[in-house]
N, C-alpha and C positions, 0 to 999 in steps of 0.2 A: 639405624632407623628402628630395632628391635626396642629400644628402649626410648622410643620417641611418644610426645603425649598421644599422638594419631595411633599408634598401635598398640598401649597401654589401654584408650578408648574403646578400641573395635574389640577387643578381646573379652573385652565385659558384655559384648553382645550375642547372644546365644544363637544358634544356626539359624532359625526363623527370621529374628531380629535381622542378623545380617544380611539375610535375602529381601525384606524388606527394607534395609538402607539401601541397599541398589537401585529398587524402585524408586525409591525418594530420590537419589541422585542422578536421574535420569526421566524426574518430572520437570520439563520446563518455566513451572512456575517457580520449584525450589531455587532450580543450578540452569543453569549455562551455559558452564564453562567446562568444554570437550574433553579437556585434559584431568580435572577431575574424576570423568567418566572412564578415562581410560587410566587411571588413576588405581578408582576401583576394581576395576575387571583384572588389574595387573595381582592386585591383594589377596582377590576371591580364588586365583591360582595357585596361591600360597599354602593352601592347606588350613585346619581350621587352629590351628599352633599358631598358624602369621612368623614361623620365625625360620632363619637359614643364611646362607648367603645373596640368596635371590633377594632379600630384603636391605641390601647396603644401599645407600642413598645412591652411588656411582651405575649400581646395576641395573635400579628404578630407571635412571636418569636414561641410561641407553636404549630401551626399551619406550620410554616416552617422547627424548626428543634424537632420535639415533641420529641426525644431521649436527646434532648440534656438539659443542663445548658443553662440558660439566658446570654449571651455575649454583652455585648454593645457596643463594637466594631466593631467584627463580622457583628451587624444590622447595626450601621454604617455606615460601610463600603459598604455593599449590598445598605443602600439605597444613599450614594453619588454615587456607580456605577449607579443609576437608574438615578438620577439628569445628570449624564454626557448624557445619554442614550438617556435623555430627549430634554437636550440643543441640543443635534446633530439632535434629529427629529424638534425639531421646526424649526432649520437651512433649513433643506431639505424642508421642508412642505413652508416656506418662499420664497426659489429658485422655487420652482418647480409650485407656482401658482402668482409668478413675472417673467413674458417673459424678461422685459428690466435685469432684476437682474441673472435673468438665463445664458441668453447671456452672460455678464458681465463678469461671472463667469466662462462660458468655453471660453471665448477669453483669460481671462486674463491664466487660465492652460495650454493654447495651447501656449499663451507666453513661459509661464515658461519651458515649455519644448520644447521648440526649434522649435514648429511646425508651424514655418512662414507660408509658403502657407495657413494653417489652420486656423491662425491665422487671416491671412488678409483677408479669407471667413466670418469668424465669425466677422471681426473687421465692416464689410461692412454690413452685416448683421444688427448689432446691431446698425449703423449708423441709418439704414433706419427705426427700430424699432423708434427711436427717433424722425425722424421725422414725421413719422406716428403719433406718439403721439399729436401732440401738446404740451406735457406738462412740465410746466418750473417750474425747482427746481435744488437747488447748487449741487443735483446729479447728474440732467440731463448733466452739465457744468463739472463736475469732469470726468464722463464718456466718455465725447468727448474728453476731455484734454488725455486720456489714449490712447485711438484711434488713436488721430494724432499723440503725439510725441513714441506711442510705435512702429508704424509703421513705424516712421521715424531711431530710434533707434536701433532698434531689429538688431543683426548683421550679419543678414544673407540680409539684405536690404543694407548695404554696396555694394554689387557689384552690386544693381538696385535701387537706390535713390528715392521714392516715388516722384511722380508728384505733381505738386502744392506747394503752401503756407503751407507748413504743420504744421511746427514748427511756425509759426504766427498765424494760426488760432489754433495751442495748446496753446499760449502765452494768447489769448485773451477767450479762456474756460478757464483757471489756473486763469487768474486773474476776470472774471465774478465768480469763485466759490469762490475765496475767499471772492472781496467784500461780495456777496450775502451771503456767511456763516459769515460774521463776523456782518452785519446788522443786519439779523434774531436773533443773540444773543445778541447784544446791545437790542436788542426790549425786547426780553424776558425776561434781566436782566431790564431792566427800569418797566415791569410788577410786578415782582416779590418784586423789592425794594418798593413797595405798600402794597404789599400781605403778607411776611415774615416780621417776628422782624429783628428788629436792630443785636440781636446776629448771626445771619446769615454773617453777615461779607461777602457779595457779594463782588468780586474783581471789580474793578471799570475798565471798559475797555475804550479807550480811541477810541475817534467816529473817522469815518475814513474819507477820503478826499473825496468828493461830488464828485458823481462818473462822468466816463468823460463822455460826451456829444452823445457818440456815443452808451453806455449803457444806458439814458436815456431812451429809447423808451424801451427798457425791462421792460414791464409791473412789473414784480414782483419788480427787482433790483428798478423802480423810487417809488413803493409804499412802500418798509423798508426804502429808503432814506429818502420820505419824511415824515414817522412817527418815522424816527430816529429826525429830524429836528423839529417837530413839539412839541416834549417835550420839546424846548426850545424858540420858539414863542407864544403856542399856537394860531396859526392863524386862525380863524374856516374856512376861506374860503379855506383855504389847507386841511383841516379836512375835508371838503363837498368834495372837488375834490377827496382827496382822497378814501373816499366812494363811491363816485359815479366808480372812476377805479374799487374798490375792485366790485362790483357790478356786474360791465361790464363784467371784465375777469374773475372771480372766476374761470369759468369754465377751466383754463386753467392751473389751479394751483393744485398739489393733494394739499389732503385732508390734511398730516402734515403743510404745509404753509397755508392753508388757517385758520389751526387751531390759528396759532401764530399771523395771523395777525387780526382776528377777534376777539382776545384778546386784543391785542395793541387798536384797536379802542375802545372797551367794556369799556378798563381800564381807557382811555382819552376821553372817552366822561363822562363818571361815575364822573370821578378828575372835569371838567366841570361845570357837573348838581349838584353837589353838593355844589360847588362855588356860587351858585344864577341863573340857568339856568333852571325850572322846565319846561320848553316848549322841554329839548334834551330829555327827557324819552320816546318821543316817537320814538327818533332814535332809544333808547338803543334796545326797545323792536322789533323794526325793524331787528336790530340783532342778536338777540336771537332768532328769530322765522327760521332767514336766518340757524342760528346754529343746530337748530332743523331738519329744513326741510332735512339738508344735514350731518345728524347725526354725526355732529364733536363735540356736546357735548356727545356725549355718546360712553364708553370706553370697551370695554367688557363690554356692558351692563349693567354699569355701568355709574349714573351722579353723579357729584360731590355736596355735600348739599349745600356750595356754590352760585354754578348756580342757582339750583331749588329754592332757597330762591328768589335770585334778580330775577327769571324768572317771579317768583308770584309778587312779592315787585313791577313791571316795569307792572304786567297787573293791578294792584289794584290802581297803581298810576292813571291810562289813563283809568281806571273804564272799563277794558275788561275783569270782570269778570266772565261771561260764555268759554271765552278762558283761566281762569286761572283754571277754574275748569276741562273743558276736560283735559288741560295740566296733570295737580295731576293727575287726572285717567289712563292716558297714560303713565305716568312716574316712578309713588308712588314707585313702584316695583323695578325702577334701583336704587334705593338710598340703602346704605350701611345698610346692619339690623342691625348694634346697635348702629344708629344714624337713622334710621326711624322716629318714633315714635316721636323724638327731632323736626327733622325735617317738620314732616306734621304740627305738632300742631302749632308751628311756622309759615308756610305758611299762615294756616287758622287765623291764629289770625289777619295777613296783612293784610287778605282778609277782615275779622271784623274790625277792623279797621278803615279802607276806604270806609267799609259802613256805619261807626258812629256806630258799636255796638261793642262799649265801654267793657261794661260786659264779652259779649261775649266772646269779643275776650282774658281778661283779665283769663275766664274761662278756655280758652284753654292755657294760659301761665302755670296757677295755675296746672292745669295736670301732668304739668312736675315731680310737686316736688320741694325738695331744693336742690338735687342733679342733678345739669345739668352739662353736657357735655362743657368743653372749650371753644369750639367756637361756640358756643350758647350764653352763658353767657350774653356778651356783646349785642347783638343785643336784647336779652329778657327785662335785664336789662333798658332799653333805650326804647323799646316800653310797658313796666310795668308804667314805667314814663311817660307817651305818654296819655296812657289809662288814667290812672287818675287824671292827667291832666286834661284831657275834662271831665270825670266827678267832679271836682272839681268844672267846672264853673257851674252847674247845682246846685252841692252840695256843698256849702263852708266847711261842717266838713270834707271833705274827704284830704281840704290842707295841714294838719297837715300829713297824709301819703305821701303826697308828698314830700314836704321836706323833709320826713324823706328818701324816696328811693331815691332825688336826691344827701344828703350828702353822706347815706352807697357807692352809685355808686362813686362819687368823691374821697371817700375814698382807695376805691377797684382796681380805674385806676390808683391812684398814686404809688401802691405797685405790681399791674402787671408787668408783662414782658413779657407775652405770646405776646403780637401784636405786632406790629410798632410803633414807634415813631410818623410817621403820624397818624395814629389810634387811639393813646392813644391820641394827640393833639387834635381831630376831635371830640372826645366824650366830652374830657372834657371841648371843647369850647362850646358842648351842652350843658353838666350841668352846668356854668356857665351864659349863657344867657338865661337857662331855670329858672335857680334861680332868674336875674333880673327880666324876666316879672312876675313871681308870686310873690315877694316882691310887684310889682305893683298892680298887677290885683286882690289881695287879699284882699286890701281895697276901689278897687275905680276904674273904669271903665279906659281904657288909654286915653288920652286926646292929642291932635294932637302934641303937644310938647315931650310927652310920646313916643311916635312914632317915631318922626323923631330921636329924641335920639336913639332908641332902635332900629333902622334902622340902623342909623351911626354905630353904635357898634358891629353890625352883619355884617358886609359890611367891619370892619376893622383886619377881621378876613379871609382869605383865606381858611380857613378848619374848617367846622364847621358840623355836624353828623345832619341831619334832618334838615338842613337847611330852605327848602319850608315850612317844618310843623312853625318853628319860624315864620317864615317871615307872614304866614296866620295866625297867634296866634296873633300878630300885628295887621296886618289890620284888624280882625275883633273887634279889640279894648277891650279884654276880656268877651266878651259877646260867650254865648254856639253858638253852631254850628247849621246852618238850618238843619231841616231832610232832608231826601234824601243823596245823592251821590254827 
C-alpha cells in the first residue's frame, strides 16, 4: 500500500493540509461513506512517513473490516473512493487560497448558469483583481480573453451590448495567450531535448512568427521570443539583454514562469561555458543563487540532485567554497533519500577536487561502491578519470589506471542509451581528447607545437564534457598542478 497512488497523494500534503483532509472527509456534504472515515483515522496513526508494516493492504484490511475475509477489491475500491476524495480537496484547497483562480471560477458558474448581472459583478471584479496584480502569465491573458468575449456573448447581453472594444481587446488577450503559451513550450521543449535521451521522441513544434511589435514591450512575451531566437544565433549580447530584463522584471512574473525561463537561460549559458567559455560560470552561479533566494528550485521541499550537483560544481568552479558548503547544510535534506547519500558524496568529491585533493575526493567517489545509481554513473565516471589524472602527473605508475578507466568509460558510452545523443557525444569527445594528451604527457612534457595541436583539436569539437579542465591540462603543459586553489 506504501507505494499506492492514495499514499504517494497524502504524502504531498503537509501536516495542516492533512488535518484539514480529515475535516473534509468527515463533512457530510463531501463523503458518506464510514469506512473512508475510518479509513483515514487508521492513516493519521501512521505517522507523518505513512509508511511501515501497519500499512500492508491485509493489516488495513483487519483493522477495518476485522469480521470479515480479506477482498482486494473491496480495499480497492475504498482506497480509489479516497484518491477521488483527495483530488477534489486538493481542487478546493487550490481555489480557495488563489483569489484570481477563485474569481475565475464563480464568474465562469455564474456564466453557466445564466446569471448575467452576476456574472458581470464578478466578471468586473476579477478585472480589477488582475490589474492589481501586476502579474503577467498566458493565464493572466486567457482570463481576460474570457471576460471580454463572455460578456460580450452571453445572451442575455443581446438586448444591452457591452460598451467598448470588447471583442478586440478579447482578440488581442486570445492571441497574447496563445503566442505566450506556445513560446514557453518551444523553451521547455528546446530544455529538455538537452536533458532526455534521444528515445523520448519530443514532437518537434514549429517556432511561431516574431511577435508583432505592439506585444514587444510585454516583458514576458519579448524575453520567450527572444530565448526562443537565441537557440538559433546564439548571440551573447541578446543573452546579456536578455538577463539583464529577466533580472529587472522577475518580480512581475509568478513563480511558474520564472521557473521556465531560469532554466532556458541555466541550459544556454551551460551549452555555452562548456563550448570554451570558463569566465560564464560566474553567470550560472548567479542564477542559481537568483533560484535559491526565490525558492523555484525547490518543489515540495524537494530539489532535484541535478541542480545541487551543478549548484556545488558552479561554486567550486569560481572557488565559493564556504557558500557551497552553507548551501549542502541548507539543502542536504531536500534531496531524495535514496539518492542522498549518491548525491552529497558526489558534491564533496567537486568540492575536492577544485581544492586539488585529488585522493580525497577519489575517497568519497570510492564510498559509493560499484553499484551506483544511473545518473550518477556518468559524472563519477568522468571525474574518477579527472582524479587520477592529476595524480598521475605527480605519480607516473598510476597511468596505467588511467587508461585503463578511460577505455572501460569509452566502452560503456558506446553501449548506453540512458542519455542524449548530446551527452553521449560530449563525454566521449572527453575520453577521446583525454586519451590524446596522456599519450603525450606520459612520456614527455607538451611542447608548444603539442599545444597548439591539441588546442586546434579541442576547438573543432563544439561539445566536449570538462572542457576548461582540458584546455588547463594543456597550458600547464603536463606538469602537476600548484598548490592552493
Amino acid at each position: 500500500m506504501e507505494k499506492s497512488k492514495l499514499i504517494q497523494m497524502l504524502k504531498k500534503l503537509n501536516s495542516v493540509e492533512f488535518l484539514d483532509f480529515g475535516k473534509y472527509i468527515y463533512s457530510p456534504y463531501f463523503n458518506n461513506n464510514q469506512k473512508v472515515r475510518e479509513l483515514y483515522d487508521y492513516l493519521s496513526k501512521s505517522g507523518p512517513e505513512l509508511k511501515g508494516r501497519q500499512l500492508a493492504k491485509i493489516n488495513v484490511w483487519k483493522k477495518l473490516y476485522p469480521e470479515a475475509d480479506y477482498q482486494a477489491k473491496t480495499m480497492n475500491n475504498l482506497m480509489s473512493l479516497m484518491v477521488g476524495l483527495l483530488r477534489d480537496f486538493m481542487t478546493i484547497e487550490t481555489l480557495t487560497k488563489d483569489k484570481t483562480l477563485f474569481k475565475f471560477a464563480e464568474m465562469m458558474a455564474l456564466y453557466h448558469r445564466n446569471n448575467y448581472g452576476h456574472f458581470l459583478q464578478a466578471s468586473t471584479q476579477l478585472e480589477n483583481i488582475l490589474a492589481e496584480s501586476e502579474m503577467i502569465s498566458s493565464t493572466h491573458y486567457l482570463m481576460e480573453y474570457f471576460i471580454r468575449s463572455y460578456s460580450y456573448y452571453n445572451v442575455e447581453s443581446d438586448k444591452k451590448p457591452p460598451a467598448g472594444n470588447h471583442l478586440i481587446f478579447a482578440e488581442e488577450s486570445l492571441e497574447k495567450f496563445y503566442m505566450l503559451s506556445k513560446l514557453k513550450l518551444i523553451c521547455e521543449l528546446q530544455i529538455r531535448k538537452r536533458i532526455f535521451s534521444d528515445r523520448e521522441n519530443r514532437a518537434h513544434m514549429e517556432v511561431p512568427e516574431k511577435p508583432k511589435e505592439k506585444y514587444i514591450d510585454d516583458h514576458l512575451i519579448g524575453i520567450y521570443s527572444s530565448l526562443v531566437s537565441l537557440q538559433q544565433t546564439n548571440d551573447e549580447a541578446q543573452l546579456e539583454s536578455i538577463q539583464n530584463r529577466f533580472f529587472n522584471y522577475s518580480s512581475l512574473f509568478p513563480k511558474s514562469e520564472r521557473y521556465v525561463i531560469l532554466h532556458a537561460l541555466i541550459n544556454h549559458i551551460s551549452f555555452i561555458y562548456q563550448s570554451g567559455r570558463p569566465e560564464l560560470v560566474k553567470n550560472l552561479l548567479k542564477l542559481y543563487k537568483m533560484g535559491l533566494d526565490e525558492g523555484i528550485f525547490i518543489y515540495l521541499n524537494k530539489i532535484r540532485h541535478s541542480t545541487f550537483l551543478n549548484i556545488c560544481l558552479a561554486c567550486a568552479a569560481t572557488n565559493e567554497f564556504d557558500y557551497a558548503e552553507r548551501f549542502i547544510l541548507a539543502y542536504k535534506d531536500c534531496l531524495e533519500p535514496k539518492i542522498k547519500k549518491e548525491t552529497l558524496a558526489l558534491a564533496r568529491a567537486y568540492i575536492c577536487f577544485h581544492q586539488h585533493e585529488f585522493s580525497v575526493s577519489l575517497d568519497y567517489l570510492n564510498s559509493l561502491g560499484n553499484k551506483k545509481q544511473p545518473e550518477f554513473d556518468f559524472r563519477i565516471r568522468n571525474l574518477e578519470i579527472r582524479n587520477h589524472f592529476e595524480l598521475a602527473l605527480k605519480d607516473p605508475s598510476v597511468w596505467s589506471l588511467v587508461f585503463d578507466k578511460l577505455n572501460a568509460f569509452e566502452k560503456y558510452l558506446n553501449r548506453s542509451k540512458t542519455i542524449s545523443k548530446q551527452k553521449t557525444v560530449g563525454y566521449l569527445n572527453f575520453v577521446k581528447a583525454t586519451k590524446r594528451l596522456a599519450d603525450i604527457v606520459v612520456h614527455k612534457p607538451l611542447t608548444a607545437a603539442d599545444k597548439i595541436d591539441l588546442f586546434k583539436r579541442l576547438r573543432a569539437n563544439k561539445i566536449i564534457v570538462s572542457v576548461h579542465w582540458l584546455e588547463k591540462k594543456i597550458k600547464e603543459g603536463g606538469k602537476p598542478p600548484l598548490n592552493g586553489h
